[in-house]
N, C-alpha and C positions, 0 to 999 in steps of 0.2 A: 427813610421814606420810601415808596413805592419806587420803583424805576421809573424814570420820565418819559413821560408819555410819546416825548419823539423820538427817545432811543428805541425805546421798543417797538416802535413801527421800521427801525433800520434793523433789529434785530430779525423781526418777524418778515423784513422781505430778502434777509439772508438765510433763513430755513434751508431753502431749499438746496444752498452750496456744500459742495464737499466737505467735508471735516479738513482742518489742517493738516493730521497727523496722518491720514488717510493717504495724502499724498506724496508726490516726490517732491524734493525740494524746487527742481524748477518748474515743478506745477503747479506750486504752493507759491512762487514767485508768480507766475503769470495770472492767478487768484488774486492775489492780494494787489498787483499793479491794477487791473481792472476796475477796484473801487477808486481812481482817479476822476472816472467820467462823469459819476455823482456827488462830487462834495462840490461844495458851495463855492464861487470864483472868488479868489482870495485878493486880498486889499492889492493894491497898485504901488509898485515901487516904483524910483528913476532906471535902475540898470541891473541888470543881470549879465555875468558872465562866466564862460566857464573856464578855468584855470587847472593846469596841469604842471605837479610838481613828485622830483624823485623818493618816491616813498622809500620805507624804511628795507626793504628789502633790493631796490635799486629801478626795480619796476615802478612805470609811471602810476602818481597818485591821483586821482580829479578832487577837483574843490569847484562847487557852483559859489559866487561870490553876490549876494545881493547887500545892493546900495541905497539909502532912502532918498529921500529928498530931503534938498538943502542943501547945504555949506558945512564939509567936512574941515575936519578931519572929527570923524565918527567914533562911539567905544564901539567894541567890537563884542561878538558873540559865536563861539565857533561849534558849533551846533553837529552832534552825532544822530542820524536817525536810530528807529527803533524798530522793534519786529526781529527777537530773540535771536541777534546773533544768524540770522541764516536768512531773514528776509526782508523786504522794503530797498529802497535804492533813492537819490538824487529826488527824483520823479515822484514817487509818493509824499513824498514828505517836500514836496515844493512850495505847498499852500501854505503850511504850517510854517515855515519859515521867511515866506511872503509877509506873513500876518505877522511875525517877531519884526522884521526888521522894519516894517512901517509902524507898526505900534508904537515902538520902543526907541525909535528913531535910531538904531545902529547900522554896521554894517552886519550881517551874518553870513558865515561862510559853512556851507555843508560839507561834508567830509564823505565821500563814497569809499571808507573804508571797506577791504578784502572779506567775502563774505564765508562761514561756515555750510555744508562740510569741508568744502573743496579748501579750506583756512582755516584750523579750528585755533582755539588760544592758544598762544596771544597774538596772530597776527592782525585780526582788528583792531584791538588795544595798541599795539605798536605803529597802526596808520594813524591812529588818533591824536597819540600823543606826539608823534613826527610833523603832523599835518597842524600842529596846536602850538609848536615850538617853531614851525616856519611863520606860521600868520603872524605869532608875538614879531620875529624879527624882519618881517615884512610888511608889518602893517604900514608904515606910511604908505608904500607902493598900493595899499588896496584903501587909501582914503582913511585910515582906521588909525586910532591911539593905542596900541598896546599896553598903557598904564590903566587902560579900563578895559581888559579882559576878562571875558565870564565862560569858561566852559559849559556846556548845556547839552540837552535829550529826551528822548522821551523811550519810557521806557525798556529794553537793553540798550537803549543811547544816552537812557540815564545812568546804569550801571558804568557806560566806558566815560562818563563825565565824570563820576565818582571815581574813579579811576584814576585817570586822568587828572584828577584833583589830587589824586594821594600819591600818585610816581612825582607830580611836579612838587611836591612838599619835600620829599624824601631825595631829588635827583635835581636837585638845581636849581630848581625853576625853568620858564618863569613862575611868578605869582599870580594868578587871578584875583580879583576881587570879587568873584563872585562864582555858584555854581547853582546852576541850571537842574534839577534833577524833576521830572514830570513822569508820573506814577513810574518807578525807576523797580527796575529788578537787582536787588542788594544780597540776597542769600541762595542758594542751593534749595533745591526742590523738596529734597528728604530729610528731614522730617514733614516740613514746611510749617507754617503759621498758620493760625486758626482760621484766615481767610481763606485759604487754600482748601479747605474743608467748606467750610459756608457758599465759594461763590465758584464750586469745581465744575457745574452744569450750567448754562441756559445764561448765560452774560458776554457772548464772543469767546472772548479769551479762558480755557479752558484749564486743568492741572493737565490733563493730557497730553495738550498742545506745550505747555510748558518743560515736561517732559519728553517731549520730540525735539524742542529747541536745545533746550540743555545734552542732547545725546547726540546732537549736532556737533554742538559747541568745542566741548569738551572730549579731546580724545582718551584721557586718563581721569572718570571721576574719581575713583579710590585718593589720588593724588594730587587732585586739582581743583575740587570743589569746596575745601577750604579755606584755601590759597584768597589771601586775602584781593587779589590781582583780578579775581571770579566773582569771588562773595566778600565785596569793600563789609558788609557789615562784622565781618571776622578780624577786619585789620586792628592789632592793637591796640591803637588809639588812634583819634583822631582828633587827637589836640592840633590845633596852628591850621588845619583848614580853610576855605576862604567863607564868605556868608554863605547859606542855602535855601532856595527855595525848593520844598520838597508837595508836590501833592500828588494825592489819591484820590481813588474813585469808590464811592462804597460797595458796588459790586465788581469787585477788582480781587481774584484770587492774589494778585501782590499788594495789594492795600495794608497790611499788616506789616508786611517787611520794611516797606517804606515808609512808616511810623516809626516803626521801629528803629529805623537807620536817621530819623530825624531827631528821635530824643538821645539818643546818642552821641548826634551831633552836639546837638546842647547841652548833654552832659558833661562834654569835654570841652566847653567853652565856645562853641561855634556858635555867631547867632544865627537862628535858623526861624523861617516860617510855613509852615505846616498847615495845608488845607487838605479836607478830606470832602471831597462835593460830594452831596448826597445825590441820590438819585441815577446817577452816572457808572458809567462800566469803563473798561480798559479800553483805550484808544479815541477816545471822546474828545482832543486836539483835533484829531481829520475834520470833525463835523463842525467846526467855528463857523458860522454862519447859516448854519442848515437844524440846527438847536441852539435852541437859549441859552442855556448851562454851558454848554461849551462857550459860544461866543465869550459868556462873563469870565469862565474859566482863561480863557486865553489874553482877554482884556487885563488876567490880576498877574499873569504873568508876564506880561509888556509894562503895565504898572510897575512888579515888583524889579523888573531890569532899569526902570528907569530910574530910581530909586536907589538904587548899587550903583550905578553910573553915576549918580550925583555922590558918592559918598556917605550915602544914608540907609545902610542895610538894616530891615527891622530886627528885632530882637526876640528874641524865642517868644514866640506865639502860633498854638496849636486851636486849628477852628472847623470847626464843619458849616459849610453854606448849600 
């Protein structure tokens, strides 16, 4: 279908901004925090707080902790932002996580993972999964059940959720029962998928800009952009995973990867459900109340958590809405 009428009027009065790849990284950060001031006031929680624990390197970690309302003890959702590995913080991704934990009735806990160049992989991977392994064994102290953990993101904070899902399989645990993945970055840029071809211009999120992220990221691609730890969709299997919620945007140069990483999931036994919204472009979570399609988008993923917190993950079903 067309592009939706009210994205392309956010499209069209971003024209006039920098290019991402244009910039330095902390230009590119002080860009992208700016759109705070225009998105929509997001739902109302009981509490927010911010929490400071010894990340994996010994340097302190933050975790912003939202609470809903009502009578805990709450499942939990420990939530990586997105913005390729090198941009977004706490603060942009506030709303979006406001709207999880009142939707879905959890607690959710943000993770201000270490950002690229200045940390290239794995040291956000490694706050992630440090800061993911503390809330399992802290949740009573934050109101929360650790037996209903769900790792989540949105896209590069869906790839360190995917991630994050595949070290805790393979390293211990814990188990999640469930995993978050919203339009997620699962592969390497080169070759890249057919989307990356189709939606490389004129929808936000660029190959270009994807390619500035990734050369971020990554100090050794030769070495490192197969590595399933980068590109979960390379990881051998991915059998014993938890459920997935995976979707896409139809103008989304990652739209293809993250199909792809969903019938895969299902291949290997994982159930998984799989939306691909028409009309929609990459990053279409910020705008939950300022467009339709996002709202409903964000509404199916409060739904589908709440639904995994009951012990009722759907089973492989792939749809476009």
């Amino acid at each position: 279908m067309p592009v939706d009428p009210q994205i392309q009027a956010l499209l069209d009065a971003g024209r006039h901004l920098p290019r991402t790849e244009s910039l330095t990284p902390a230009a590119a950060r002080a860009q992208y925090a700016a759109r705070v001031a225009v998105m929509a006031p997001p739902a109302k929680v009981a509490r927010v707080e911010e929490r400071e624990i010894a990340g994996p390197d010994g340097a302190p970690l933050k975790l912003r902790v939202y609470t809903p309302p009502g009578q805990g003890p709450f499942p939990l959702l420990v939530f990586y932002h997105g913005s390729g590995f090198v941009l977004c913080s706490l603060d942009t991704h506030d709303g979006i996580c406001r709207n999880l934990s009142a939707g879905a009735g959890c607690v959710v806990v943000s993770v201000d993972y270490r950002l690229a160049p200045e940390h290239r992989f794995p040291a956000g991977l490694e706050d992630c999964l440090s800061a993911t392994r503390w809330c399992a064994e802290n949740a009573a102290a934050l109101g929360a059940d650790a037996a209903r953990l769900v790792v989540g993101g949105d896209s590069a904070g869906g790839n360190l959720a995917a991630v994050v899902a595949l070290r805790l399989r393979d390293e211990g645990g814990p188990r999640p029962v469930g995993q978050m993945l919203l339009y997620p970055v699962t592969d390497w840029h080169t070759p890249g998928w057919p989307s990356y071809a189709e939606n490389a211009e004129g929808y936000g999120l660029t190959r270009a800009t994807m390619e500035w992220f990734w050369g971020h990221y990554l100090a050794d691609p030769a070495r490192e952009a197969a590595h399933p730890h980068a590109a979960p969709i390379r990881a051998a299997s991915l059998a014993g995973l938890p459920p997935a919620l995976v979707t896409t945007a139809e103008y989304d140069p990652l739209r293809d990867e993250g199909e792809a990483y969903a019938a895969k999931l299902a291949e290997a036994g994982v159930p998984v459900a799989c939306t691909r919204w028409l009309g929609l472009n990459h990053g279409f979570y910020f705008w939950a109340g300022k467009v339709d399609r996002a709202s409903a988008a964000l509404a199916e993923a409060a739904g589908w958590l709440r639904e995994v917190f009951a012990g009722r993950p759907p089973g492989w079903a792939k749809t476009e809405r």
